[in-house]
DOMAR-839461 format. One record per residue: residue in one letter; y, x, z of N, C-alpha, C in turn. Coordinates in steps of 0.001 Angstrom, whole numbers, plus 524288, in hexadecimal, padded with zeros to 5 digits. Example, Ala and Ser with C-alpha at 12.3 -4.5 7.8 and 13.67 -1.06 7.14 Angstrom:
A7E9C68338681E787EE6C8300C81E787F31C8339081E78/S7F7368323281BA87FBDC8356681BE48001E8326481EBE/
This chain:
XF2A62432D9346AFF2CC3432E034BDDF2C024384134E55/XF30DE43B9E34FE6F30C743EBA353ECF2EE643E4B357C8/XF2B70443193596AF2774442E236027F2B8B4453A363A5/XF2C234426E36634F300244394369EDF2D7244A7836C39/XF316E44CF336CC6F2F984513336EA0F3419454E437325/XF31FE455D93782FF35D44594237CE0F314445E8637B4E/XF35464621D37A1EF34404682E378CBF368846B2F37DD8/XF361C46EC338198F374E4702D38572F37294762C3849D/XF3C1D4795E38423F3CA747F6238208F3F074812538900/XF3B07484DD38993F3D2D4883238ED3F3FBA48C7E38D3B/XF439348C4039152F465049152390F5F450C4963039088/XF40F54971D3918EF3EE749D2E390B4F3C2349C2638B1D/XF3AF949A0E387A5F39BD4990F38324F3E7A49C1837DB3/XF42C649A9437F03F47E149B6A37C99F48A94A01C37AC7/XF48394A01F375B1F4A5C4A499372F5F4EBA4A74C377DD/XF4FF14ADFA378C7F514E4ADD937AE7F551C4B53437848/XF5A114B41B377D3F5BD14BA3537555F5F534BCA737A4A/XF5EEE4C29437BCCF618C4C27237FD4F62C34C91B37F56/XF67604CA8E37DFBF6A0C4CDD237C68F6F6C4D09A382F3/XF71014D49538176F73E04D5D13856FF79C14D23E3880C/XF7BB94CE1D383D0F7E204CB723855DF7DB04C63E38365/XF77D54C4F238404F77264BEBA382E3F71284BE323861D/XF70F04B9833871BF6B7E4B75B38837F6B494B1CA385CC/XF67B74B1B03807FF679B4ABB137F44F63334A99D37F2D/XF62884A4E437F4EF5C574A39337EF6F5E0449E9E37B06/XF5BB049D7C37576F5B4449B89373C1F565F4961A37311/XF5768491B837344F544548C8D37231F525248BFB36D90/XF54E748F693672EF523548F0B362A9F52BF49412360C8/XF4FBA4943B35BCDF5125498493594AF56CA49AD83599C/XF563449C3A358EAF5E8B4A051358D7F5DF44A61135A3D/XF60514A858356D9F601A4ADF435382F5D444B10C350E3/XF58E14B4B935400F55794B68C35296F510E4B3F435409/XF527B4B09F35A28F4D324AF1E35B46F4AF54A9B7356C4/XF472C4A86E3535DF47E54A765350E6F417A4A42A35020/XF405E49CE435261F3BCC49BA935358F3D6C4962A34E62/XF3A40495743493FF3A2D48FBF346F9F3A1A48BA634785/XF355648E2E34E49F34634880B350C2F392C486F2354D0/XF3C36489B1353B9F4053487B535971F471B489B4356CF/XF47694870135357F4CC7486EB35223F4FE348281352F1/XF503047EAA35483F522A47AA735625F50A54758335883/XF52D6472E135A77F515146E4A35DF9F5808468B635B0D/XF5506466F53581DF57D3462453577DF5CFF4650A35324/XF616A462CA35568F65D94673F35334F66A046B5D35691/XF651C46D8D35992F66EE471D235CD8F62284772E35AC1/XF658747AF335946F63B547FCC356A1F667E4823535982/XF679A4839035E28F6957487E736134F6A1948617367C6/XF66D04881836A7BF66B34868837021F67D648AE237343/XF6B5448E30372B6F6B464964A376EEF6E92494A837A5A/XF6C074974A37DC4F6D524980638584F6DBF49DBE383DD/XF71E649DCD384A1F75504A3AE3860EF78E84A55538B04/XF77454A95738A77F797E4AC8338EB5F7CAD4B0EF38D36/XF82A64B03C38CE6F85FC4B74838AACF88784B9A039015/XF87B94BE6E38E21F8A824C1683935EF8F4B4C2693930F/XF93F54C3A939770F97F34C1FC39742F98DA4C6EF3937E/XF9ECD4C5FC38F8CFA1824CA3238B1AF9FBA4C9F53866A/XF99894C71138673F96464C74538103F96EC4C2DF37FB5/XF91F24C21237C1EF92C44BC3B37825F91AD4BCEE3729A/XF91754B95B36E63F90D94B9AB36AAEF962D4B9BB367F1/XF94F04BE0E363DDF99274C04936277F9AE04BD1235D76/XF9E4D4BD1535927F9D3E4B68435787F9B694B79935152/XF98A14B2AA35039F949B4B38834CF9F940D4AA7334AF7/XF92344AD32346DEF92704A8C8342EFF8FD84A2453459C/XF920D49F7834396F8E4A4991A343B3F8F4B4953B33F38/XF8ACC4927533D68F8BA648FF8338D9F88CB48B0E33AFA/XF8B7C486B9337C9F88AE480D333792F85564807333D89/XF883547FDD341C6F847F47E73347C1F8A8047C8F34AD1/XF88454798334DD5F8B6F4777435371F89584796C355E8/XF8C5B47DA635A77F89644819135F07F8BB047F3C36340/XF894E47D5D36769F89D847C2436BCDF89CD480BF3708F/XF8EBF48196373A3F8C104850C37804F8E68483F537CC0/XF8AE3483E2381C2F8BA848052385A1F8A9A4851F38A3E/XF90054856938D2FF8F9B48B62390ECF8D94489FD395A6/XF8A6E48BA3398CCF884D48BA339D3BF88EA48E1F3A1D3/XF8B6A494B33A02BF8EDC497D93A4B1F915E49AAD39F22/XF961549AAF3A3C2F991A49FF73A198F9C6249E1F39C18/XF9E8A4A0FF39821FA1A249F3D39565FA13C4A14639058/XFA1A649F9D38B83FA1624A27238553FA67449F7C3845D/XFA6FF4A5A1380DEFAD584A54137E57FAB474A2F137916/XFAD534A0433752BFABD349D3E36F1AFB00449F3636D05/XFB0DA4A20F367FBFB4434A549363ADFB1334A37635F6E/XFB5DC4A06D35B28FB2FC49F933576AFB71F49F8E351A4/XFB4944A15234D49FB6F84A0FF34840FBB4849C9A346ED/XFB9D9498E434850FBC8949579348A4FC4224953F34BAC/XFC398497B935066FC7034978235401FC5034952D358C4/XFC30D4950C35944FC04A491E935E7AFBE624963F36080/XFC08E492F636761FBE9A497F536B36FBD804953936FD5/XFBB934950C37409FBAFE495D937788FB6384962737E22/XFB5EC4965238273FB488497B03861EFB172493173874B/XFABDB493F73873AFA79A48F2A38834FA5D4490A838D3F/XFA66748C563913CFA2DB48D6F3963CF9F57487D3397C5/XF9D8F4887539A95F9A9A4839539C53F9D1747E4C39D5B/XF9D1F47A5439A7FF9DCC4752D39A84FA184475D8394E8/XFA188477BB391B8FA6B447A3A38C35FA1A44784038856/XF9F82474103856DF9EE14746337FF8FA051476BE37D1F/XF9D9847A26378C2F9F1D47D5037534F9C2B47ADA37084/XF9F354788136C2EF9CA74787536780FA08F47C3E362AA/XF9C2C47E1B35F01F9D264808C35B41F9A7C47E68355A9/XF9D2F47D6F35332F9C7A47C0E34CD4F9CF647FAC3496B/XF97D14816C34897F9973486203437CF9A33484B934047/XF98694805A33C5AF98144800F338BDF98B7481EC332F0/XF9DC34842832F5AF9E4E486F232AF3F9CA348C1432DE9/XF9C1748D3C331D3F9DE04933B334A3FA0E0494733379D/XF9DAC4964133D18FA386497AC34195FA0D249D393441B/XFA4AA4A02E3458BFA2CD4A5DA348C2FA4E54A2A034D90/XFA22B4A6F335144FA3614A59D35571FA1AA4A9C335932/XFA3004AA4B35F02FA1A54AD613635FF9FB94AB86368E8/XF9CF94AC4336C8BF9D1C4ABE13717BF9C014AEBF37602/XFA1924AF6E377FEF9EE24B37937BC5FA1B44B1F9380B0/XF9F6C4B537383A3F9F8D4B585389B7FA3C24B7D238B96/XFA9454B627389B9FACAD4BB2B38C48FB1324BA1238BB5/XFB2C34B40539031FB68C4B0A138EE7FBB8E4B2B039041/XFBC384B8D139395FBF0E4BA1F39711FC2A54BD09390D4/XFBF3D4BDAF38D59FC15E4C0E138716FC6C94BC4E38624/XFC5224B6E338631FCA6B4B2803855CFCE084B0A7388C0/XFCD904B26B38C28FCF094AE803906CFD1404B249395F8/XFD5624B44F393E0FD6864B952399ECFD71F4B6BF39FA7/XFD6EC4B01839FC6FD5E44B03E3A5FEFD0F54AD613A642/XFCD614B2503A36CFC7C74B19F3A470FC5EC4B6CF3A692/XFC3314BA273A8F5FC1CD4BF463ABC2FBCC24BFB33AA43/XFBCFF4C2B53A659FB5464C5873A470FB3574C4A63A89D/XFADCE4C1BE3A7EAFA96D4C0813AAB7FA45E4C3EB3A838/XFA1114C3273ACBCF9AD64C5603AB60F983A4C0BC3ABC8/XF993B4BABF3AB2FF95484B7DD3AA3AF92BC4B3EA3A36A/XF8ED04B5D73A382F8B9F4B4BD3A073F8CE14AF2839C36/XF8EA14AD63398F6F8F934A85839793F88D74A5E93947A/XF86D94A087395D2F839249ECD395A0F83C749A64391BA/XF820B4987338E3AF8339493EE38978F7F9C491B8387FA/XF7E5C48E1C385CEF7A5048A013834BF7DCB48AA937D19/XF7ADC48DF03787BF7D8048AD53738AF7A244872C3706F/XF7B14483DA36FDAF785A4819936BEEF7956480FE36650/XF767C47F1C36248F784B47F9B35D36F75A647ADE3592F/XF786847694358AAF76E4472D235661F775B47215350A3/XF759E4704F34C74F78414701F34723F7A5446C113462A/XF809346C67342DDF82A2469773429DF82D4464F633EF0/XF8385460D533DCAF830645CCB33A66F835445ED433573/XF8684461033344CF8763463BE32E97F8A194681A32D3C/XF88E546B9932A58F896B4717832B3CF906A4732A327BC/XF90EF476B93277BF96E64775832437F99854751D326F7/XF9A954739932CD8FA0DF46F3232F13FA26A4740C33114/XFA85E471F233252FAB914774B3339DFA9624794D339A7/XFAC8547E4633A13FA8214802A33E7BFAE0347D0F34427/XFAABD47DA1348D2FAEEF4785334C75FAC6F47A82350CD/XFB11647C6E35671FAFB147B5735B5EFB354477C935E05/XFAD784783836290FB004472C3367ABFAF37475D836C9B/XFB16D4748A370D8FAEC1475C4375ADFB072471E137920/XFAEEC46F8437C88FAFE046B7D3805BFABC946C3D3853E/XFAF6D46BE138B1AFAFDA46A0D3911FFAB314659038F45/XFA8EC467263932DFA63F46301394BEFA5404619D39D94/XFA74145E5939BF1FA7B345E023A23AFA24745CDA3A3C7/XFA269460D73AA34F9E25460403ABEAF9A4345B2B3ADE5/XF9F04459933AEFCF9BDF4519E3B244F9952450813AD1E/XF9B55450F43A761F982D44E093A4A0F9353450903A3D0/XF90FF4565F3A408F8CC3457AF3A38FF89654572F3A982/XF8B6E453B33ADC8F87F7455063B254F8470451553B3DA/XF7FDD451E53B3AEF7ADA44D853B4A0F7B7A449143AFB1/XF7D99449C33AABBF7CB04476B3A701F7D8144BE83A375/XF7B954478939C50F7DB444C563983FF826344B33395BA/XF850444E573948FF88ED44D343922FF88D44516538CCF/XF8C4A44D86388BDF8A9B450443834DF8FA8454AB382DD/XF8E70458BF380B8F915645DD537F86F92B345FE037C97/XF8F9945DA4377B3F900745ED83712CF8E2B459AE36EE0/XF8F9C4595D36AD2F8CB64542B366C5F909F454B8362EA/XF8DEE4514B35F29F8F4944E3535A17F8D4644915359FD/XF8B004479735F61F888D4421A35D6FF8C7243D8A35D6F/XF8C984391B35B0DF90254349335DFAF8CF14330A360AC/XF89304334F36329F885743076368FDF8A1B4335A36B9C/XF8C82437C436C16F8E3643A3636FBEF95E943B2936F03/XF96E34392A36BA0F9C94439E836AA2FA0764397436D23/XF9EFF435223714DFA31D4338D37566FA3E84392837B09/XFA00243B3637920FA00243F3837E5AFA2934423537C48/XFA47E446A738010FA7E144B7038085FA41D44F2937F45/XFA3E9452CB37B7BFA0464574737B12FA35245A3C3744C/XFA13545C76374A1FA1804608336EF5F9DF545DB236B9B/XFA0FA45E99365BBF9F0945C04362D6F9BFF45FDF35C80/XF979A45F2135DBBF95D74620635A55F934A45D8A354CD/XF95114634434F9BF91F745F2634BE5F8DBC45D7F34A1C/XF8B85458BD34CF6F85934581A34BF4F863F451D035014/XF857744F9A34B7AF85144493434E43F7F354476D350FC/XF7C6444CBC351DBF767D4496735358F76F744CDF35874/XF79D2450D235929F785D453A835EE0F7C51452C53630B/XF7A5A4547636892F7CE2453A236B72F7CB4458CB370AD/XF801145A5F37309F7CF645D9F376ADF7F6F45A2937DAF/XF7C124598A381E7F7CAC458213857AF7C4345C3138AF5/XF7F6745C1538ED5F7F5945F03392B3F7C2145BDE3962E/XF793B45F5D39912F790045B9A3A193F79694612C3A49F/XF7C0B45F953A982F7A6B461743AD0DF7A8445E823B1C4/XF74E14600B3B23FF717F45D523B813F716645FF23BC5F/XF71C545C263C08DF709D45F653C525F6CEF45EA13C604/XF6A27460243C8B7F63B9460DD3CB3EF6255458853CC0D/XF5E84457D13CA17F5BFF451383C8F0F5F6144DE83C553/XF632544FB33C3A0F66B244CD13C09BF630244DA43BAB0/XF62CA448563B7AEF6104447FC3B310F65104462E3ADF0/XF6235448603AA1DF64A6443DE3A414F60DF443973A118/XF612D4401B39CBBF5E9A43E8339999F5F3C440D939431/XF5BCC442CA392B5F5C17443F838C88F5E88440A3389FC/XF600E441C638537F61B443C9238135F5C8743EE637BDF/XF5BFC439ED379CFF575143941375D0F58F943A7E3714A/XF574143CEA36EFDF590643FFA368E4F54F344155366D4/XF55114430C3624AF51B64434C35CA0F4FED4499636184/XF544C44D2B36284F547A45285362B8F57A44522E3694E/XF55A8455A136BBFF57B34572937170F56F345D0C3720B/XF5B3E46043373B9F59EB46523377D2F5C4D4639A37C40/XF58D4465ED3803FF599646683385ACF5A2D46C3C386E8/XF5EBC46D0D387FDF5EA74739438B89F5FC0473A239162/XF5E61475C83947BF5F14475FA397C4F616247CB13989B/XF68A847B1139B03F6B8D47F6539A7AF6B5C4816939FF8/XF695747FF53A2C9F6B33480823A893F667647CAC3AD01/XF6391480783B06CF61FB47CF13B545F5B7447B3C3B211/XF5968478853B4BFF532D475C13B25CF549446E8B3B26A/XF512046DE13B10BF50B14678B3B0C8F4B49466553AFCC/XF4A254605B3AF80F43E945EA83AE62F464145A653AA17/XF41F145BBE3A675F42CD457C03A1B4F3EF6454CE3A26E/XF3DAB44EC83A26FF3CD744A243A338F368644B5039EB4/XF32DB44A8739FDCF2D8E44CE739D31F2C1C4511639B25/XF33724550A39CD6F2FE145B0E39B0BF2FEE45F6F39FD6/XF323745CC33A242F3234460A93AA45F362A4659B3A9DF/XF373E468593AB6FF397E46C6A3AD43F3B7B46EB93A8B3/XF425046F963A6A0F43A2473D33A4BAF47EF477143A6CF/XF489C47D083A6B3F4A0847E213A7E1F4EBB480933A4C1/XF53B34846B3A7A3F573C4858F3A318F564F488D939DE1/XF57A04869939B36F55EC488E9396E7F51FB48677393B0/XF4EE04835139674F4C4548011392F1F503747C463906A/XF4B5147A7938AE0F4C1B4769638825F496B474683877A/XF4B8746E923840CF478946A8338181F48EE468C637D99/XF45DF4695D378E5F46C14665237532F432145F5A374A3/XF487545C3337459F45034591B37416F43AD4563B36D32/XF4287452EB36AA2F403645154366A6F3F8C44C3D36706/XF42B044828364C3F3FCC4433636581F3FF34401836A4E/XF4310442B336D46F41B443F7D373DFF473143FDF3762F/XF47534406837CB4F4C1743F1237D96F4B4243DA638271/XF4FFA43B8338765F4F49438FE38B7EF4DCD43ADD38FD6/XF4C2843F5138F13F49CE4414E394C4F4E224430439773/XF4AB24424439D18F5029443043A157F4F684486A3A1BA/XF524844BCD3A33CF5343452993A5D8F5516452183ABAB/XF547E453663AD84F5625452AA3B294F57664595F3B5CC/XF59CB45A513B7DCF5B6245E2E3B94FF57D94614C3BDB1/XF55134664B3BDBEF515A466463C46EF55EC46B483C7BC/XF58BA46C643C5A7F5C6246F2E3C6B4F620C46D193C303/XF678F470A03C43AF6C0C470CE3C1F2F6ACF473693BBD9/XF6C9446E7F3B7E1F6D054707E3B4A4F6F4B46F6C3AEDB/XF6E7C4708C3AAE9F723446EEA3A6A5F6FF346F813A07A/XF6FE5469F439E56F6B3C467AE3997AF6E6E4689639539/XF6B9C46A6A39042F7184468F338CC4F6B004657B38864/XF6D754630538522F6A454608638289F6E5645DD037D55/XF69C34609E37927F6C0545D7537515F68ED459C037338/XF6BFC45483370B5F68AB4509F36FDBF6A53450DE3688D/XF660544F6D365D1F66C64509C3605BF64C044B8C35DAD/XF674244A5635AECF642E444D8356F0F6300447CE35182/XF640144CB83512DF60A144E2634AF9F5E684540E34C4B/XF5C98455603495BF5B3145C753492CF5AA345CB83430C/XF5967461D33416AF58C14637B33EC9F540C466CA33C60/XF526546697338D7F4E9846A3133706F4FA646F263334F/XF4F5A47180333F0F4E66478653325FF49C54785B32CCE/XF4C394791232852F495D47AB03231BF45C447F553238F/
């Protein structure tokens, strides 16, 4: 039997790379920064809070066998990809990406390049990516992006990505992996939700503080891994916004 276990990662903990037109802070290993004991949580092997400045971005560059999740918070990234797929992610826009055999790809900050009744800006675009592994490796590479309306993420969660069938009936992006799920909230100040119980949980907190139900105060940028457990309420002590994945398998690393 698994010991139930709440792991609590502060934000100033976070790998953190920060170059003339990026600021990222990474939740696991990823790139150079490079720790054994902290390469993943459940299926999720990629947790970066980024920050690009407006005109820049990543210039485009390879992905193999992963479902990448990225969820915008301000501001806007343009998506260019090998495939033919293109376009303009802003806040409430699901973005999933399927690499699978192999996909290039780009993102940058500089939507005014596609779009002439758009007017170059100087603001900063802000993102959550995540990076889950997918059920089985070699499937063709596949994007999605989908609206998600705001009422459904407000003072409850609503799901944003999955492969699960308990979650099938909902509206979200569909990534390949039948055990994960990713969920939104945003709370206003005393408004709560409830965890859901899984083998595997992350908690991020993208936006604002909250109190987790026997672990007190986190703030943005914190996380939690949980292990074995589940259920706790979050409750909001300010405006703010949860993303959480719930996982029924993980993986182990040879």
């Amino acid at each position: 039997m698994t010991t139930p276990i709440v792991d609590v990662r502060r934000a100033a903990d976070r790998f953190h790379t920060k170059i003339d037109w990026l600021d990222s802070k990474h939740s696991f290993s990823f790139s150079y920064h490079q720790d054994r004991n902290n390469t993943h949580h459940g299926l999720l092997l990629v947790n970066n809070d980024d920050i690009v400045a407006p005109g820049t971005g990543f210039d485009t560059h390879p992905h193999r066998d992963m479902e990448i999740v990225t969820w915008v918070l301000e501001g806007s990234l343009v998506h260019q990809d090998s495939e033919g797929n293109s376009g303009v992610i802003y806040p409430g826009l699901a973005q999933r990406m399927s690499a699978g055999t192999g996909i290039l790809h780009s993102e940058k900050n500089d939507s005014w390049r596609i779009d002439s009744n758009v007017t170059e800006h100087t603001d900063p675009v802000r993102f959550i990516q995540m990076w889950v592994f997918p059920d089985e490796s070699g499937i063709q590479p596949g994007y999605e992006q989908l609206e998600i309306a705001p009422a459904e993420m407000t003072g409850k969660f609503t799901t944003v990505a999955t492969g699960m069938p308990k979650y099938a009936d909902e509206s979200a992006i569909r990534i390949k992996n039948e055990y994960a799920a990713l969920r939104v909230a945003r709370l206003s100040p005393g408004e709560s939700v409830e965890l859901p119980e899984a083998p595997f949980i992350h908690l991020f907190v993208a936006r604002g503080s909250v109190d987790l139900e026997g672990a007190g105060a986190l703030a943005e940028g914190d996380a939690v891994r949980f292990t074995a457990t589940g259920g706790q309420r979050v409750t909001a002590t300010e405006a703010a916004e949860v993303l959480v994945w719930e996982m029924h398998a993980g993986v182990q690393f040879g």
